[in-house]
N, C-alpha and C positions, 0 to 999 in steps of 0.2 A: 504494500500500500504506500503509494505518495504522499507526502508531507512535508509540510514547510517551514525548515531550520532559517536560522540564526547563527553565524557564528563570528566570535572576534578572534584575532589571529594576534600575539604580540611577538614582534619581531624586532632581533637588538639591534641598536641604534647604529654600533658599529660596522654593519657592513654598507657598500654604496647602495646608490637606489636601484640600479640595477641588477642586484644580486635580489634585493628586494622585490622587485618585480618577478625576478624568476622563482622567486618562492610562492609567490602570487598566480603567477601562470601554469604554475605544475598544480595548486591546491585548485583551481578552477578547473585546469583541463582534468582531472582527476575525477570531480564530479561530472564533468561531463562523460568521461567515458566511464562511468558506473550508468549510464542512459539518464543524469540526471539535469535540474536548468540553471545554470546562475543566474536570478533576477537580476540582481545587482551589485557587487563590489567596487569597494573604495575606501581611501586611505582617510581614515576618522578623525586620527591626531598624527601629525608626521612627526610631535618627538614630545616625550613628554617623562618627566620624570616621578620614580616611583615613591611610596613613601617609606620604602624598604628596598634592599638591594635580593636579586630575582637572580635564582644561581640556574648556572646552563646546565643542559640537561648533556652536554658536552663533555667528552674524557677531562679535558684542563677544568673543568669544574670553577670555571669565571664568575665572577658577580656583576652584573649589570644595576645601573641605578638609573637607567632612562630605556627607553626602545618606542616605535612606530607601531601603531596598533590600524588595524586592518580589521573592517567590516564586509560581511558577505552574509546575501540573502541565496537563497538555491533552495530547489525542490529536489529531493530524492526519497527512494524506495527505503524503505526503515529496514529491511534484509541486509542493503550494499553499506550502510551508514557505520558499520565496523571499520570497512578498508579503509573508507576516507579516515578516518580515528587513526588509525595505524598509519597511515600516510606523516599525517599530522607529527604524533609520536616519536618518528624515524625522522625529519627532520631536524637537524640540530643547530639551525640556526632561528628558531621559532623559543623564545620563551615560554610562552603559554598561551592554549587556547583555550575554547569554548566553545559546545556547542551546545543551541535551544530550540525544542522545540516551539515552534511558533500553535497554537491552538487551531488553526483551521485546518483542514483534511482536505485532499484534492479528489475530487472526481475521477476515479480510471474509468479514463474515453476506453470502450470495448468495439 
């Protein structure tokens, strides 16, 4: 069944933008090939600091004390909503994420 997540992505401040983007394009193209939709993503706060330092999920086990936080709307199948997790997970330039189910249910067109 389709349903409509939420989720925030925080990503550390130290990499360029474009390593950031490709963190961004591999988490959407992701969801797209699990057959699901990105409504819409985009970059929420491009830098913002915490009020605690956010240790990497990284072997060097770093402390970050800011990072870029990233929003995305998408619809997917609650069976595939593992992988994406795991995707997430195994990225280790991602701090921390999040994801919410949003309350409305989609229609499966038959």
């Amino acid at each position: 069944m389709d349903r409509k997540y939420e989720s925030m992505v925080i990503v550390r401040s130290d990499i360029s933008e474009q390593e950031q983007e490709e963190i961004f394009g591999k988490i959407t193209k992701k969801i797209e090939a699990l057959q699901g939709k990105v409504e819409s993503a985009r970059v929420w706060l491009k830098e913002r600091n915490f009020c605690f330092l956010l240790q990497s999920s990284a072997a060097g086990k770093k402390k970050y004390d800011r990072g870029c936080y990233w929003l995305v709307d998408f619809i997917l199948d609650t069976d595939k909503l593992g992988e994406l997790k795991e995707i997430m997970r195994l990225e280790e330039r991602l701090l921390r994420h999040l994801i919410l189910r949003k309350d409305e249910e989609i229609e499966e067109k038959a």
